[in-house]
Structures are given as structure tokens and as C-alpha cells.
ZADREN-263284 format. One record per residue (C-alpha): x, y, z. Coordinates in steps of 0.1 Angstrom, whole numbers, plus 5000, padded with zeros to 4 digits. Each point is the difference from the previous one (the first is absolute). Example, Ala and Ser with C-alpha at 12.3 -4.5 7.8 and 13.67 -1.06 7.14 Angstrom:
// ZADREN-263284
512349555078501450344993
// end
This chain:
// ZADREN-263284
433525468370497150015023498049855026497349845005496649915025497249744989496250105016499549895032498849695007499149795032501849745015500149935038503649895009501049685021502250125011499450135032502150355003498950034965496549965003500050255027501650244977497249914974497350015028500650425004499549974965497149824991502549774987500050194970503949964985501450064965503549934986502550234989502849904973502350174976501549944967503749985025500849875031501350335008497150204989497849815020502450025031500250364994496450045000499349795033502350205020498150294988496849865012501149865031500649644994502749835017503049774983498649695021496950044984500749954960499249694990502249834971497649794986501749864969498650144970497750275018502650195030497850275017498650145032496549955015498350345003497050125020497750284991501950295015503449854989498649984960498550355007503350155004501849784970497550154979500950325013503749944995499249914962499349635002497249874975496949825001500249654983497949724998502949715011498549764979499850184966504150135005500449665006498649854968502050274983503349975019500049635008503750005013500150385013497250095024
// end
């Protein structure tokens, strides 16, 4: 079962530790999910996302990537997706 990354898109965070983790990046982020909760924690240890960091939205659980991050997921085998066609065609598995 695989992995997957949207495009990037912009979004300047609130957040203000987050927003200067956006700020080195344009504010460029992207998210990365999986068809498993263990897939996708698999995956985001092999990028170099931390525990603290997934975020268990119900319905949608993922991480928030930025550019170099969803580089290297697409390196490790993770797939581009548009997020909003998968979830028209998975409605209750993102």
C-alpha cells in the first residue's frame, strides 16, 4: 500500500514556530498520507518527521510536509495526488 504527497500549495501558518518553519520555505507545505497508519508512520520517519508532529485529523491523519521533506517522500516511493480527487474517490479512507 503506498504513500502519498498533494502539490504544494501556500499557506502562511499562525502559528508562530510554524510559520517560521514555513517562512524558510516560502511557506510552500504539502501533506503526506497513506492508505495505513503504519505506512504513513513508516514513511515520515524515513523523511524526517517527528511523532509530535502527525496530526490525527479525523477522517484525513497525515503530516504537513515542506518542499525538501515531499522531495525525499517522492524519493522513498510516495506518490503524487491531487487530495481532493482521492478524496472524492475514498470518502472514508484518505
Amino acid at each position: 500500500m503506498p504513500c502519498y504527497v498533494d502539490p504544494l500549495f501556500v499557506w502562511p501558518a499562525r502559528n508562530a514556530r510554524v510559520h517560521r518553519v514555513g517562512a524558510r520555505h516560502g511557506h510552500q507545505w504539502c501533506h503526506l498520507w497513506a492508505d495505513t497508519l503504519e505506512e504513513l508512520h513508516a514513511m515520515a520517519k524515513t523523511v524526517g518527521m517527528r511523532p509530535e508532529w502527525f496530526q490525527d485529523k479525523p477522517g484525513f491523519p497525515h503530516y504537513d510536509l515542506v518542499p525538501p521533506r515531499r522531495e525525499a517522500a517522492l524519493a522513498a516511493g510516495a506518490i503524487e495526488r491531487d487530495l481532493r480527487e482521492h478524496l472524492v474517490n475514498n470518502p472514508r479512507n484518505p
